[in-house]
C-alpha positions in Angstrom: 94.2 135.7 90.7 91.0 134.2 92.2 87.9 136.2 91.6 89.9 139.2 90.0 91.4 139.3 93.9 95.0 141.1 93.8 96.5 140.3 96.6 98.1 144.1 98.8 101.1 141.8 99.7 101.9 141.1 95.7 101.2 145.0 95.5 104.2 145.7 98.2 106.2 143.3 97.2 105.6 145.0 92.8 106.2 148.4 95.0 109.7 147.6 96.4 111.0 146.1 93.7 110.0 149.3 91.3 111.4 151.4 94.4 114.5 149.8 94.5 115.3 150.6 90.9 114.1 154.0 91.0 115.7 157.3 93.2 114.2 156.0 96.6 114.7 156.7 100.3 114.3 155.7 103.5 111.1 156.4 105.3 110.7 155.7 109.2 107.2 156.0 111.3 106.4 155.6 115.0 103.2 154.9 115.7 102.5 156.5 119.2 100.1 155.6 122.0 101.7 156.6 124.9 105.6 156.8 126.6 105.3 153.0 126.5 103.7 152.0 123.9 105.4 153.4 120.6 105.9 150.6 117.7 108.1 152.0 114.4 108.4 150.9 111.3 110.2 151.4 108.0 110.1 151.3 104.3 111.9 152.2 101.1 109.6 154.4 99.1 110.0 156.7 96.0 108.0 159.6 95.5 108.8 159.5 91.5 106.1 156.6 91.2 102.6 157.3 90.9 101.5 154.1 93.5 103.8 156.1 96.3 100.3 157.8 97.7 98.2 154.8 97.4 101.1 152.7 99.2 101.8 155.2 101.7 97.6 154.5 102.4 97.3 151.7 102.8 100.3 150.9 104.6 99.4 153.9 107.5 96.0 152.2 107.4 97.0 148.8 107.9 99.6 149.6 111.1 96.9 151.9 112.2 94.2 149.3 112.8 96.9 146.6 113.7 98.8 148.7 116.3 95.9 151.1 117.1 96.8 155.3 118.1 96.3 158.5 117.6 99.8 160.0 116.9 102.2 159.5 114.2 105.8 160.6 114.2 107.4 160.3 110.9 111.2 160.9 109.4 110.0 162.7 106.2 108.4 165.8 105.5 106.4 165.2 102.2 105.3 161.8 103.5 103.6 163.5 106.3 102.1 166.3 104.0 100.4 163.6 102.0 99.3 161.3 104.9 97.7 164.3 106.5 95.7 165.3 103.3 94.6 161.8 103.0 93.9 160.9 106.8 91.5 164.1 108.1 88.3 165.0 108.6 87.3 165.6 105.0 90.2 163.5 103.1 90.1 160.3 101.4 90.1 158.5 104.9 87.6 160.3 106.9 86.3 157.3 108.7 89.5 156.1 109.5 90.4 159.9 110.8 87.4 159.7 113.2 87.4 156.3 114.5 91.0 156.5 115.7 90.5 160.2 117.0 87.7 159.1 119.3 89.3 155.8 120.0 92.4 157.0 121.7 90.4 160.5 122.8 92.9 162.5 120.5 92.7 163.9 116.6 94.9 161.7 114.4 97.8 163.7 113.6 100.9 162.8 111.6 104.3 164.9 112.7 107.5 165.5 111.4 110.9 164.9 113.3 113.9 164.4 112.0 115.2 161.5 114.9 112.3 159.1 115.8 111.8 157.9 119.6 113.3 154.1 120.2 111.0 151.2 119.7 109.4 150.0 122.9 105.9 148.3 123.7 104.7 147.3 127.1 101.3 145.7 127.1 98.8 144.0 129.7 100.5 140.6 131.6 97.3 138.5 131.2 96.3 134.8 132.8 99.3 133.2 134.4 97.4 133.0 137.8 95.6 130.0 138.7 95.7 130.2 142.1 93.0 131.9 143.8 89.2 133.4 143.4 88.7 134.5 140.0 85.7 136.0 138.1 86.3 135.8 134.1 83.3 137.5 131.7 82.5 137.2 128.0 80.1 140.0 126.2 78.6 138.8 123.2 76.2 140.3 120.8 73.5 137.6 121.9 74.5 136.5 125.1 77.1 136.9 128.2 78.7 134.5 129.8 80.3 134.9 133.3 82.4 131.7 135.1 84.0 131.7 139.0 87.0 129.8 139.3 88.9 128.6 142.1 92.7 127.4 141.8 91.8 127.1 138.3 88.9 124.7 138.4 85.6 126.1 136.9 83.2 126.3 139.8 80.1 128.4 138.5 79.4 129.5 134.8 76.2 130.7 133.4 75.0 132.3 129.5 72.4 134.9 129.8 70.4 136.4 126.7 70.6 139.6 125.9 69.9 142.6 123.5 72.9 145.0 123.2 73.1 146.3 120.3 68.8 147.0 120.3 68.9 148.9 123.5 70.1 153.0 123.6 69.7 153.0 127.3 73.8 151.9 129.0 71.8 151.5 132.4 70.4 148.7 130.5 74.0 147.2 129.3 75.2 147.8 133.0 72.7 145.8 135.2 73.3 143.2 132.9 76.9 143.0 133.0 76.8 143.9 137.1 73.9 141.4 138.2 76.5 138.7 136.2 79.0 139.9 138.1 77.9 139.9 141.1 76.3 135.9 140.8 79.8 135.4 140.6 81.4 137.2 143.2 78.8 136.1 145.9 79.2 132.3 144.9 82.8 132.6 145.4 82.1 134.9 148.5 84.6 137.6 147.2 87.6 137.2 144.5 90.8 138.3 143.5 90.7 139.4 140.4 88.4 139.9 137.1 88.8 139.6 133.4 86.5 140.5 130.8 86.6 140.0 126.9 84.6 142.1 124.8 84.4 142.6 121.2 84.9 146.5 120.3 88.6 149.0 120.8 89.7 148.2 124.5 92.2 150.5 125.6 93.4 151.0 129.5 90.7 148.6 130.1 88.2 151.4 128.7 86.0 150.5 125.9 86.3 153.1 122.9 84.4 151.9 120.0 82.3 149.2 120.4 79.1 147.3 118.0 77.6 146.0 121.3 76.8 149.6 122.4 76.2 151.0 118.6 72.6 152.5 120.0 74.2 154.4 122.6 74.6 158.2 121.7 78.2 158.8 121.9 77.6 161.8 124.4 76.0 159.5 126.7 78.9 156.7 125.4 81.7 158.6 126.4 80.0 159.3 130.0 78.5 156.3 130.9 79.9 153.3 128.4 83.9 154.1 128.2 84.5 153.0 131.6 81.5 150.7 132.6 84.1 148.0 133.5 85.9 149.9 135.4 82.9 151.3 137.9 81.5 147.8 138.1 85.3 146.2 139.6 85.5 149.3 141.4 82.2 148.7 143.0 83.5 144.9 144.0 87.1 146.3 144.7 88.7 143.7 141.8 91.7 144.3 139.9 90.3 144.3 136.6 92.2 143.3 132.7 89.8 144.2 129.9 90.9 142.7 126.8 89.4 142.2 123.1 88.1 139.0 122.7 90.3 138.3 119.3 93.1 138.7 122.0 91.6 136.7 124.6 90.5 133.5 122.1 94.6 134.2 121.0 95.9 133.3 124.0 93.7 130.5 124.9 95.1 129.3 121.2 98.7 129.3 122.7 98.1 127.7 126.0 96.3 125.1 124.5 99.0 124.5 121.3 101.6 125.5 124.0 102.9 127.9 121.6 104.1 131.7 121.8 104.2 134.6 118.5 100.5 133.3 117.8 98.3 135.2 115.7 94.1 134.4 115.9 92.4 135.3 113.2 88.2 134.5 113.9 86.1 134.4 110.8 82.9 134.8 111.5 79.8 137.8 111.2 83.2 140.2 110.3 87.2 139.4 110.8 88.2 139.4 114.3 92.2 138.8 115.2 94.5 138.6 118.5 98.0 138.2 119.2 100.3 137.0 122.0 104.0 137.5 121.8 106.9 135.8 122.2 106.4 135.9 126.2 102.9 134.6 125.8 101.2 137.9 126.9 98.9 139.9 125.0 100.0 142.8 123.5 97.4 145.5 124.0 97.5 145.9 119.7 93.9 146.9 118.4 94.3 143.8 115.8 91.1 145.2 114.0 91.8 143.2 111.3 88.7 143.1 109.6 89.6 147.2 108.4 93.1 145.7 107.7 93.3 146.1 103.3 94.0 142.6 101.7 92.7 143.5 98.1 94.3 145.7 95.7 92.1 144.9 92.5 89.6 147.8 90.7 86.8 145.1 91.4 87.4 144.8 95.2 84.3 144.8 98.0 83.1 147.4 99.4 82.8 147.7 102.8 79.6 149.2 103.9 80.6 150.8 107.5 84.1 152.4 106.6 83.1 153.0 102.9 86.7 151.6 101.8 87.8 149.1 99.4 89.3 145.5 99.8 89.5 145.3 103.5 89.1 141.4 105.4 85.9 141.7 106.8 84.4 141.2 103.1 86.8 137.8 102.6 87.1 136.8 105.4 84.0 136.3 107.1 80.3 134.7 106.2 79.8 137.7 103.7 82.5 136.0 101.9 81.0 133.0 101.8 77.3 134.4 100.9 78.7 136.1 97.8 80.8 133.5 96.7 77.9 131.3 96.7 75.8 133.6 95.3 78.4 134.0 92.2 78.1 130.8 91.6 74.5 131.0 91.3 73.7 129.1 94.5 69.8 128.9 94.9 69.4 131.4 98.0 66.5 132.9 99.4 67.0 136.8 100.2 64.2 136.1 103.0 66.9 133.8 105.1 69.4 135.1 107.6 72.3 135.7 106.9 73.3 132.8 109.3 71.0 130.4 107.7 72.5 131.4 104.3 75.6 130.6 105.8 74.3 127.0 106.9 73.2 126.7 103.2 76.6 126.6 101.9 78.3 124.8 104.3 75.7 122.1 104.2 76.2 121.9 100.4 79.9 121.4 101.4 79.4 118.7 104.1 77.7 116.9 100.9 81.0 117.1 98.7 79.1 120.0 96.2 82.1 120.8 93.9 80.7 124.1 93.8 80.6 124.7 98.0 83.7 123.5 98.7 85.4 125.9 95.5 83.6 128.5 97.8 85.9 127.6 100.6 88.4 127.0 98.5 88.3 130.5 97.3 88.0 132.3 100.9 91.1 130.2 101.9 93.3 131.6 99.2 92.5 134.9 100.7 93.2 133.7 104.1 96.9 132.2 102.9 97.4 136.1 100.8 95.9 137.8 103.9 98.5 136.0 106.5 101.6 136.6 104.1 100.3 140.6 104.2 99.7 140.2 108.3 103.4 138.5 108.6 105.1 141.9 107.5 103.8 143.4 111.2 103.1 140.7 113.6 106.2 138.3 114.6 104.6 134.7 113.8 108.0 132.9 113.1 
């Protein structure tokens, strides 16, 4: 084990094995978002070992930030009992309690049935259209970027600064986002369509949770924010796809590898992923797989925003890399950024430094653990 790291898939895989030789059973969950969108999945647990809880945690957590609801129908009474305990407003997992309960607009609840509803996920059809007048927008945390494009050929992009996550005022966010727009749409003199990427919880092209709006009360968030794309293709009369940008950079992975079942993992600031299916569309998943659990060891990072233990954005991303370095007793100012710490190390690496590249080394051992642990829910063939 690298760095004391203990790897949550060697922890499943230890789990099953003690389950099969103990008195185990068969435990189903569907994970609910709507009629459409309901995702199940099962496991073999035994409630005579003593890791049953802490599995049962971290497996709910896991599906929860990879499939993304507010509802959870389960086959087994005591399961649900202890995954309610542990999940609510003052359990274990607050955070993770409220963040999906104002996500998806509902409290996180975990219910009891003894026949679960059939498997069945229908998500947005993104890209495929080429033809036409088409208006695509990026929000990032420093800039935005808008582009026009006509039969597919690029005919009008532009990056504007910003300040997002500085300013508590949305009117702020939304003349921003609108006066891109609308460059756009009056270059192309009117369009057919617009797609946005976004970083944040994107649901029915609403945006729940979202860093680039973290000054915004969330009164004035839920009244003003949540459907800001929405009013701003309603004003231009455009059918509108909002999508998370993990999910967007994944599918302009698998048009450019030509490949389908493709999951993007971004490691940057924090963990960002995205996934496209087996048809080449993006799911609609919440892929928030920077709260995703990927170390099981007493000596695992602590996040600072959810407050848990072991989760990818602290291995996979350039907080990895800064501690790493740090470990290994890099020389590093605390008065740089934490970008131009970065810089520091991968510098050192560019110059063969054994002790730089055993940095990178390090954080892609947790990347290989971390996919084997992400291959248990997405289909990557």
């Amino acid at each position: 084990m690298k760095n004391n790291f203990y790897s949550i898939n060697r922890f499943f895989e230890e789990y099953a094995a003690n389950a099969a030789k103990s008195d185990n059973k068969k435990v189903s969950f569907a994970f609910v978002r709507n009629e459409e969108q309901i995702f199940v999945y099962s496991v073999f647990i035994a409630y005579n070992l003593t890791e049953t809880e802490l599995f049962l945690e971290k497996l709910v957590k896991s599906l929860l930030y990879i499939v993304g609801c507010s509802r959870i129908i389960v086959d087994d009474l005591q399961c649900v009992s202890i995954l309610s305990s542990l999940f609510s407003e003052d359990g274990k997992r607050s955070f993770d309690y409220k963040f999906f309960s104002r996500a998806f607009k509902a409290n996180l609840q975990f219910e009891y049935a003894i026949a679960l509803p059939d498997p069945r996920w229908s998500g947005p059809k993104a890209g495929g259209k080429e033809k036409g007048k088409r208006i695509g927008f990026d929000a990032g945390g420093s800039d935005i970027k808008v582009c026009a494009v006509v039969d597919g050929k690029s005919v009008f992009s532009e990056e504007t600064l910003w300040l997002p996550k500085l300013n508590s005022d949305p009117d702020y966010h939304y003349e921003f986002i609108r006066n891109a727009i609308a460059k756009a749409y009056n270059i192309l003199g009117g369009a057919e369509s617009l797609g946005v990427s976004t970083a944040g919880v994107v649901a029915n092209n609403e945006v729940r949770i979202a860093s680039l709006f973290i000054k915004v009360p969330e009164t004035i968030f839920d009244q003003k924010v949540k459907d800001i794309y929405i009013r701003i293709a309603d004003e231009f009369n455009l059918p509108l796809i909002v999508a998370n940008d993990g999910d967007v950079a994944a599918y302009e992975g698998a048009l450019e590898l030509n490949a389908d079942r493709l999951l993007g993992i971004a490691m940057g600031t924090s963990e960002a992923g995205g996934y496209v299916d087996k048809d080449r569309n993006i799911n609609g998943w919440l892929n928030e797989l920077a709260f995703v659990p990927i170390d099981m060891s007493n000596e695992a990072i602590r996040d600072e925003w959810s407050g848990d233990v072991g989760c990818g954005a602290k291995y996979l991303s350039q907080d990895a890399v800064i501690r790493l370095a740090q470990e290994k007793e890099f020389n590093i100012s605390n008065d740089l950024t934490l970008a131009e710490k970065l810089k520091i190390v991968q510098l050192a690496a560019e110059r063969k430094e054994l002790n730089a590249l055993d940095v990178f080394d390090t954080v892609g051992f947790y990347l290989g653990e971390a996919i084997c642990y992400y291959s248990r829910y997405y289909d990557i063939g």
